[in-house]
C-alpha positions in Angstrom: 28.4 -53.9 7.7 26.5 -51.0 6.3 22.5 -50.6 7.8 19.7 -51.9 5.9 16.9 -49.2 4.9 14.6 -49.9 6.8 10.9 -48.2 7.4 10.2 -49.5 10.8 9.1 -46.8 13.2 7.6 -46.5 16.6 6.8 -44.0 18.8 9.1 -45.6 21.3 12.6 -47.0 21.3 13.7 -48.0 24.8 17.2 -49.5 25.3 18.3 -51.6 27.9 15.9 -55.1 28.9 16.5 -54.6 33.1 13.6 -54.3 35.2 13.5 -50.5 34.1 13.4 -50.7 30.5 11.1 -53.7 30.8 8.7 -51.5 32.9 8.6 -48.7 30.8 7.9 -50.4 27.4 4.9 -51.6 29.3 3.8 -48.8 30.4 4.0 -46.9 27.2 2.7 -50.1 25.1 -0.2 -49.7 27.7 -0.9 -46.5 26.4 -1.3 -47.1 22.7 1.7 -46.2 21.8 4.0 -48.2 19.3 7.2 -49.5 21.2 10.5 -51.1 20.4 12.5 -52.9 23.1 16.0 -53.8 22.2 18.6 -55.3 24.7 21.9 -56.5 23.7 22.1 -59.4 25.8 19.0 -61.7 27.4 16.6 -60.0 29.7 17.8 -59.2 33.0 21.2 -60.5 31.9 23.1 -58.6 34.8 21.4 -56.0 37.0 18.4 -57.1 37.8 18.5 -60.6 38.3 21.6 -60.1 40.6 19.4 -58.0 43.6 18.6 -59.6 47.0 15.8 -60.4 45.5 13.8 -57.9 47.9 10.4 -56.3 47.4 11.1 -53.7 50.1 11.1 -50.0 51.1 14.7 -49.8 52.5 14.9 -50.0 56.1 18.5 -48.9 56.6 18.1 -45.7 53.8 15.9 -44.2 56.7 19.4 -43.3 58.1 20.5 -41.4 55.2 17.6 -39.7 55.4 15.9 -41.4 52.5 12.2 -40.1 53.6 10.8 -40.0 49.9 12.4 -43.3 48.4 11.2 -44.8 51.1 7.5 -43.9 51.2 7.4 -44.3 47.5 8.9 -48.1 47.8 6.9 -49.0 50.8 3.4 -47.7 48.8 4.6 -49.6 46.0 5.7 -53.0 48.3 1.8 -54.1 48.5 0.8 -53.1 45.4 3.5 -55.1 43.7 2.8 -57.9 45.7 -0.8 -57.5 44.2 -0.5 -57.5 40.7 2.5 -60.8 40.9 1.1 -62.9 44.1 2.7 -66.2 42.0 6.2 -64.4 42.2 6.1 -62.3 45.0 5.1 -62.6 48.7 5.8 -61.4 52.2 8.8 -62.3 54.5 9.1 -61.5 58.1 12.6 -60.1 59.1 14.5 -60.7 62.2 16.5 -57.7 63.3 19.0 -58.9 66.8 20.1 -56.3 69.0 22.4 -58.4 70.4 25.4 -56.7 68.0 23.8 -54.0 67.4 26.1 -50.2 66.9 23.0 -49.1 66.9 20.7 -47.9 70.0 17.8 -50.1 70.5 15.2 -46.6 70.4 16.7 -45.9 67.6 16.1 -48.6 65.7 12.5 -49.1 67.0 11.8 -45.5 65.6 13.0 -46.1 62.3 10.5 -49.7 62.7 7.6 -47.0 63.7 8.6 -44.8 60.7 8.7 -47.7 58.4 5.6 -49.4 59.6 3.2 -46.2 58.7 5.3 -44.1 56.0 3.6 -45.8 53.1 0.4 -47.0 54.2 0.8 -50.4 55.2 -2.6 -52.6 55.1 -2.0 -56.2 54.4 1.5 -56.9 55.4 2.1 -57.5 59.2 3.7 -54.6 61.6 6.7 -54.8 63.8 6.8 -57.0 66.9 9.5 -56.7 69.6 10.7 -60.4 70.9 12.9 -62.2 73.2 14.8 -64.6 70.8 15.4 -67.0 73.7 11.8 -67.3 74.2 10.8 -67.6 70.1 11.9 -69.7 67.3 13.2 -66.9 65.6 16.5 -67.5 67.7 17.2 -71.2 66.8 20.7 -71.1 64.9 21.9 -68.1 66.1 24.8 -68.7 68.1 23.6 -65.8 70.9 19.8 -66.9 71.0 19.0 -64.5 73.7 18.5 -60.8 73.7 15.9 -58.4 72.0 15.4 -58.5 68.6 12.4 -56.7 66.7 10.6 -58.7 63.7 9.5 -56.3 60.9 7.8 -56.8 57.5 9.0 -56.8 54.0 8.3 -58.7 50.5 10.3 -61.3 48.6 10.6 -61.3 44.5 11.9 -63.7 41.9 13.5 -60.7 40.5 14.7 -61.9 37.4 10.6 -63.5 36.4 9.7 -59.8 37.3 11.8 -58.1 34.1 10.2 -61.0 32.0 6.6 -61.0 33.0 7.2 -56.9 32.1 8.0 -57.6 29.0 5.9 -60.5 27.9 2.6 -57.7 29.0 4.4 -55.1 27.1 4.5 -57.8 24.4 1.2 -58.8 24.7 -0.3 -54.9 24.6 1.9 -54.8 21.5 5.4 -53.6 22.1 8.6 -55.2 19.7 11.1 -57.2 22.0 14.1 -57.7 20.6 16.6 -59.4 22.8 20.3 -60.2 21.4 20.3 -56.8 20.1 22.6 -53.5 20.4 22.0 -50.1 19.3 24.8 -49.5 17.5 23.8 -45.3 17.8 21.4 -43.0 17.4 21.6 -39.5 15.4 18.2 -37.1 15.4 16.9 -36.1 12.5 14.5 -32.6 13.6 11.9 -34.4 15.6 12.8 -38.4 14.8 15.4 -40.3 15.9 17.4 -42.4 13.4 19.0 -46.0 15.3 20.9 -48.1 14.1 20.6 -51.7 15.4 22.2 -55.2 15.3 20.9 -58.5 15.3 21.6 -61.7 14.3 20.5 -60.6 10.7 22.8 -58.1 10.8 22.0 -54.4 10.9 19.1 -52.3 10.4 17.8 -49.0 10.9 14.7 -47.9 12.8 13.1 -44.4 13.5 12.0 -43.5 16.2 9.7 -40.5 18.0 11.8 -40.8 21.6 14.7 -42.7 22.7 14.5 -44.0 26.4 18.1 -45.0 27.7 17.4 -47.4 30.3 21.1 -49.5 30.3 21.5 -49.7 33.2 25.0 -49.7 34.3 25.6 -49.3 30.2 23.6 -45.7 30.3 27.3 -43.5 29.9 28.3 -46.0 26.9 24.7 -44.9 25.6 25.2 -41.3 25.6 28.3 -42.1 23.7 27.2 -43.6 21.0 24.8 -40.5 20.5 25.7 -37.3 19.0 24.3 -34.1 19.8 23.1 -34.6 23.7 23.8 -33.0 26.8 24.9 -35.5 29.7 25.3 -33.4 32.8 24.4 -36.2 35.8 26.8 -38.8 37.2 26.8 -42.5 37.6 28.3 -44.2 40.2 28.6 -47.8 39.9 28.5 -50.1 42.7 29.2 -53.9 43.1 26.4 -56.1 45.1 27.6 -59.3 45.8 26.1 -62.7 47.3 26.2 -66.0 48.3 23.9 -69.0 48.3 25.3 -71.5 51.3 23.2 -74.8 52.7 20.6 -73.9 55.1 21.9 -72.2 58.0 18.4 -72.3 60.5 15.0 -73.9 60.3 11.9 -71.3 59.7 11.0 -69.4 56.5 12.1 -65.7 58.1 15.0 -63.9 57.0 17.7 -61.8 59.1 18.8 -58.4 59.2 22.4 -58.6 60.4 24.2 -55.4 62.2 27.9 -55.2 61.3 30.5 -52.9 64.1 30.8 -51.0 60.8 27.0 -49.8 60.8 26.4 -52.3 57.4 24.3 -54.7 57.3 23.6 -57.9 55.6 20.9 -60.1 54.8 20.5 -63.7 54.8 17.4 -65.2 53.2 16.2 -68.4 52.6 16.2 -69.6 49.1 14.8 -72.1 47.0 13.8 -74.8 49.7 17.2 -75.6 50.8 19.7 -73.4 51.1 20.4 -69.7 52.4 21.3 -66.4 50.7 23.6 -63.9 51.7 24.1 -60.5 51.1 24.7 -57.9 50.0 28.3 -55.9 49.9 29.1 -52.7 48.5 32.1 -52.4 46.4 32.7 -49.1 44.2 33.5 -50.6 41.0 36.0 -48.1 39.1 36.2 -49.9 35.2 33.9 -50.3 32.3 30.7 -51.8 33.2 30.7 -55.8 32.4 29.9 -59.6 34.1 30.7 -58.8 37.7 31.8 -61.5 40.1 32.4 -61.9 43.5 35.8 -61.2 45.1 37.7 -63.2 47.9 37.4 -60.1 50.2 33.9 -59.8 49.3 33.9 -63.7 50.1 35.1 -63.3 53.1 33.3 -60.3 54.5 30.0 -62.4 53.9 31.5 -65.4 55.5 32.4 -63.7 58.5 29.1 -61.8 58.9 27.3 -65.1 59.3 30.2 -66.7 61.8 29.6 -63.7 64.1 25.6 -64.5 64.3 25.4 -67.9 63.2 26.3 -71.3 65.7 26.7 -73.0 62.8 28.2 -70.8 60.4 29.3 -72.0 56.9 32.8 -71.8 55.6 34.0 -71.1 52.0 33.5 -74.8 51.1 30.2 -74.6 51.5 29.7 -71.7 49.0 27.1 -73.5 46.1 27.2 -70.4 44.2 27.8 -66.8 43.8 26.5 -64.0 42.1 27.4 -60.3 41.7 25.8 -57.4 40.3 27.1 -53.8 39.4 24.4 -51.5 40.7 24.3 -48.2 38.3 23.6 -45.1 40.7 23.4 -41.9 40.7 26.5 -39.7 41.7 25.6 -38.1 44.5 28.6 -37.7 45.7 28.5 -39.5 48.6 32.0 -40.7 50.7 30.9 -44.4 51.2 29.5 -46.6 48.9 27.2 -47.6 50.7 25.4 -44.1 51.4 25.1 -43.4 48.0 21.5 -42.8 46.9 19.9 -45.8 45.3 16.7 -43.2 44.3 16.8 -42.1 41.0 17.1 -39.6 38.3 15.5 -39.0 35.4 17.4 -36.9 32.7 15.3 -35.5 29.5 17.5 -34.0 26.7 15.2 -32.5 24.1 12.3 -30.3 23.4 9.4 -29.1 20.7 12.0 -28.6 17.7 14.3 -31.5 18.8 13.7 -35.0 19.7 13.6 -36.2 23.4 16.0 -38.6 24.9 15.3 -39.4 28.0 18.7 -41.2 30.3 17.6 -43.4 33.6 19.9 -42.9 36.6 19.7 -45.3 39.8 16.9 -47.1 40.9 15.4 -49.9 42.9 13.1 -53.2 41.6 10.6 -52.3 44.1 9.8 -48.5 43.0 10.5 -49.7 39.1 6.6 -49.6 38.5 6.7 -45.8 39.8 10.2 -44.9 38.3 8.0 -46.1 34.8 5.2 -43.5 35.4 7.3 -40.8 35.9 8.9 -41.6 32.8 6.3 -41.4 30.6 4.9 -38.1 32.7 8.5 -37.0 30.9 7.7 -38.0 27.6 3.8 -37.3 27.4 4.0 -34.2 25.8 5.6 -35.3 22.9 2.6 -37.9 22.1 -0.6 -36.4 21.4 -2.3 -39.7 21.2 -0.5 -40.6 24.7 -2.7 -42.5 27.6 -3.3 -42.2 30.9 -1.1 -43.9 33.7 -2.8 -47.4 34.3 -0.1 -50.1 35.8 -0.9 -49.3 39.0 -2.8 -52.5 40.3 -2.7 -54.4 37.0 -1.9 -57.7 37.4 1.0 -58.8 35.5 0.9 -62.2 33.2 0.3 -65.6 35.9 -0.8 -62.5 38.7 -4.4 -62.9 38.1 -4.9 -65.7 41.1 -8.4 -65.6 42.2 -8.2 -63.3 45.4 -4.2 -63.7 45.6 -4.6 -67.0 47.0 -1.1 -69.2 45.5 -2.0 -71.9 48.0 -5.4 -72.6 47.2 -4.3 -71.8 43.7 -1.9 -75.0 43.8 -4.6 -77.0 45.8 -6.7 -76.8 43.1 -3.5 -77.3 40.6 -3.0 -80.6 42.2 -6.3 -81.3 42.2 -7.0 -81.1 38.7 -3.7 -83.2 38.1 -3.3 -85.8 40.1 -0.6 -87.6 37.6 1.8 -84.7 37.6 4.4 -84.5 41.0 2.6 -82.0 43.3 6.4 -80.8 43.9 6.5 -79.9 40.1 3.1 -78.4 39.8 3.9 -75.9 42.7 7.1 -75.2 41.4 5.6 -74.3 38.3 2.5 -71.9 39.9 5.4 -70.0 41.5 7.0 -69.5 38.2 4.2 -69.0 36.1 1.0 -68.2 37.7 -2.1 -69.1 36.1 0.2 -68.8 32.8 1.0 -72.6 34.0 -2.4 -73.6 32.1 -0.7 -72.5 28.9 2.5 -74.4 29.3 1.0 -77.9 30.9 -1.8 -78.1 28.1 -3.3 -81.5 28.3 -0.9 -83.0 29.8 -1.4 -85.2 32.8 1.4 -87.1 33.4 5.1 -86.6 33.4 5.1 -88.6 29.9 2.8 -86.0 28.6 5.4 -83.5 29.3 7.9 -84.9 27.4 11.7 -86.0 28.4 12.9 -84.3 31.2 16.3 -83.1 31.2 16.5 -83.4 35.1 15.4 -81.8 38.3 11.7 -81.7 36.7 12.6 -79.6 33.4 10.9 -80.8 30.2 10.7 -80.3 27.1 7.5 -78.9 27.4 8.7 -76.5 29.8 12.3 -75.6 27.6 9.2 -75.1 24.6 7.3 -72.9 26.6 10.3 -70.6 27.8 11.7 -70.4 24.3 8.6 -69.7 22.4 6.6 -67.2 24.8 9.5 -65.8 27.2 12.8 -65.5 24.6 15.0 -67.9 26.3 17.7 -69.2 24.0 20.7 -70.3 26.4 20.9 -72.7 28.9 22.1 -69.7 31.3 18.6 -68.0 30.6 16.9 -70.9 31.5 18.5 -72.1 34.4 19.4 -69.5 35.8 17.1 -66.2 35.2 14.0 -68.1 33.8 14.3 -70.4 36.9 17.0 -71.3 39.4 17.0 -75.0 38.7 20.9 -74.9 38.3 20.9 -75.3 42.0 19.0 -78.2 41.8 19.5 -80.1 38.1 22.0 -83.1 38.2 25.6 -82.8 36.2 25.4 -82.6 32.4 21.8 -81.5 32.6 23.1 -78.0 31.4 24.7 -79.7 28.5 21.9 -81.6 27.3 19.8 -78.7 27.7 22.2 -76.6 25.5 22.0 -79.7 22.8 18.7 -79.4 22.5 18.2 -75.9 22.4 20.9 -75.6 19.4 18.9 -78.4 18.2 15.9 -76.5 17.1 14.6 -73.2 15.3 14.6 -70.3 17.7 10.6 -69.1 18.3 10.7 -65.7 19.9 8.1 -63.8 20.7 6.8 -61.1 18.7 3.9 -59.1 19.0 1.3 -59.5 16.4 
């Protein structure tokens, strides 16, 4: 299909809708400059709503000697946590010794180091315990022994890529979701894309081009003429499982492996437990990654050597994988390999600037964003100043951070709606959950629901103000309610949505 002529043009064409893309659009948009956003699949469709879902400076890349990732992501750990208190907040982390191939000093230095690299203020410091004397060792099948109890954050990682977006929206960016750039050519100083829709194809122009694919960044480059690509990318599988509660309390574990790995397990939405991550080099084209048996089983067995009561493959609920694009740094083992990032700039005064995102983290995605534009500011005159940091993100703006006096009053104020439902709904939307209740004060207000406490009204919401359009966004990224829904709720879900004219959101 030839391209439609088309006289769009921004200043700004960022492709790729992960966390990073997401962040930068928002940044830039933030800064008066005119932005285009297109990403080929859903927001967050692989990457970044397949994490640990971890708000956290990286404990274990101390040991690889990490020392500047580090800082940056534990500076950045409280003042995420600050501008999304509806979708992020703290978790304490216990750490046994019992297993450890690690030294007990050491371990407790690297705690010190972490504690004050970044400038800790809110979130608690590291404790030293006796698991037999704590509740922290109930369902461990050793609870006795040292263990130290450290500090990190928890994020709804895939509600973090969208809230970007729907500010980068809302300071006037173009989101485009269900859209690939078919390539790019310059033109002197302008960029000339060619992109696909459900329309069909169009052309757009474009001051800079931000490649921000993700795994995809290589298959970027290729469709672009004219660029030079000197830096590496090494991708790497993450894999997890979700498994029925394995121990009572709301802390997570830090788990030791005799091959110096370690593993998380966290809890996860009220009832069950998550577990991971592995690190698999992945050696063919980027695409949907899933789990493998060995990765399975390397999970499985993790928990039975901690765990009294550890779960079996049976119990598996779901699994999820993600293919983590890093930065070649040539590192042996997988799991060494830097996950800081790189920012490559390919242009200058006479020829226009693409700029290629290697690696990365969730938590330093805010920083990683700056930087990015610090790249690109000299080709805007009209560029602003950096301003994210601290500004609260769409549903962040709870008065003094408080969510649980947030949903007290929540409740209070709706005494007809489930007060499971209306917490449910401040953790997904903030005070944005004003906007999508209305008037409504019972659940008849809200319109049928489809199971599990998703309505219409809801569906409406997510489709018109957050461009969901599958069942899969919606259950899955938008929410995780497919843990929870009844059979056939998927189905219905996808009737209805097929049922009605997609509303996207568009800035004005």
């Amino acid at each position: 299909m030839a391209a439609a002529h088309s006289d769009e043009r921004f200043d700004l064409l960022v492709v790729g809708g992960g966390i990073n893309g997401a962040g930068i659009a928002r940044d830039a948009a933030g800064r008066g400059l005119s932005v285009l956003l297109v990403e080929k699949e859903d927001l967050a469709s692989h990457t970044s709503s397949a994490s640990t879902k971890l708000i956290h400076g990286g404990l274990r890349y101390l040991e690889y000697g990490e020392f500047r990732l580090v800082r940056e992501a534990l500076i950045e750990r409280e003042r995420l946590w600050g501008m999304a208190p509806h979708i992020i907040w703290p978790l304490r982390f216990v750490l046994p010794q019992t297993q450890s191939p690690r030294p007990a000093w050491m371990v407790r230095l690297g705690l010190f180091l972490y504690d004050h690299l970044g400038g800790r203020k809110k979130l608690p410091g590291t404790d030293t315990i006796s698991l037999a004397r704590t509740p922290f060792g109930r369902g461990l099948k050793t609870a006795k022994g040292k263990a130290f109890v450290y500090s990190d954050c928890w994020v709804e990682d895939s509600r973090l890529v969208v809230l970007n977006a729907m500010d980068a929206a809302e300071k006037g960016a173009d989101i485009r979701t269900r859209t690939a750039l078919r390539g790019a050519r310059r033109e002197g100083r302008e960029w000339i894309a060619t992109i696909a829709e459900d329309a069909g194809e169009r052309t757009v122009r474009a001051k800079a081009l931000v490649n921000a694919a993700g795994p995809w960044v290589a298959d970027v480059l290729g469709r672009v003429p004219d660029v030079v690509a000197d830096r590496g990318l090494r991708l790497v599988k993450g894999s997890h499982l979700v498994v029925p509660r394995l121990y009572p309390g709301d802390h997570a574990f830090m788990l030791q492996n005799p091959d110096r790995r370690i593993v998380f397990t966290v809890p996860y939405e009220g009832k069950y437990t998550l577990i991971g991550t592995t690190d698999e080099v992945w050696e063919g084209a980027p695409g949907k990654a899933q789990i493998s048996a060995e990765e399975t089983r390397y999970l499985l067995d993790t928990a039975a050597r901690y765990f009294a009561d550890p779960p079996s493959e049976k119990d598996v609920v779901w699994s999820y994988a993600g293919i983590r694009p890093l930065y070649d740094d040539k590192a042996g083992n997988a799991s060494a390999v830097t996950r800081d990032y790189v920012l490559d700039l390919d242009g200058d005064e006479d020829r226009a600037p693409m700029l290629s995102i290697f690696g990365g983290k969730i938590t330093t995605y805010r920083k990683l964003a700056e930087h990015a534009m610090a790249e690109l500011a000299r080709f805007f005159l009209a560029a602003g100043q950096a301003w994210t940091a601290g500004a609260v993100l769409p549903g962040g703006d709870l008065p003094e951070g408080d969510f649980d006096r947030f949903v007290a009053n929540l409740q209070h104020a709706r005494p007809g709606l489930p007060a499971d439902l209306l917490r449910r709904l401040a953790r997904a939307y903030g005070t944005r959950v004003n906007a999508l209740l209305g008037d409504a004060m019972t659940m008849f207000d809200l319109g049928t629901d489809l199971g599990g406490g998703l309505t219409f009204r809801e569906v409406d919401y997510l489709r018109a103000q957050e461009w969901a359009v599958t069942a899969e966004d919606i259950l899955y990224r938008r929410s995780k309610l497919g843990l929870h829904v009844p059979p056939g709720t998927a189905a219905r879900l996808a009737e209805y949505l097929g049922g009605e004219p997609r509303r996207m959101a568009r800035s004005a």
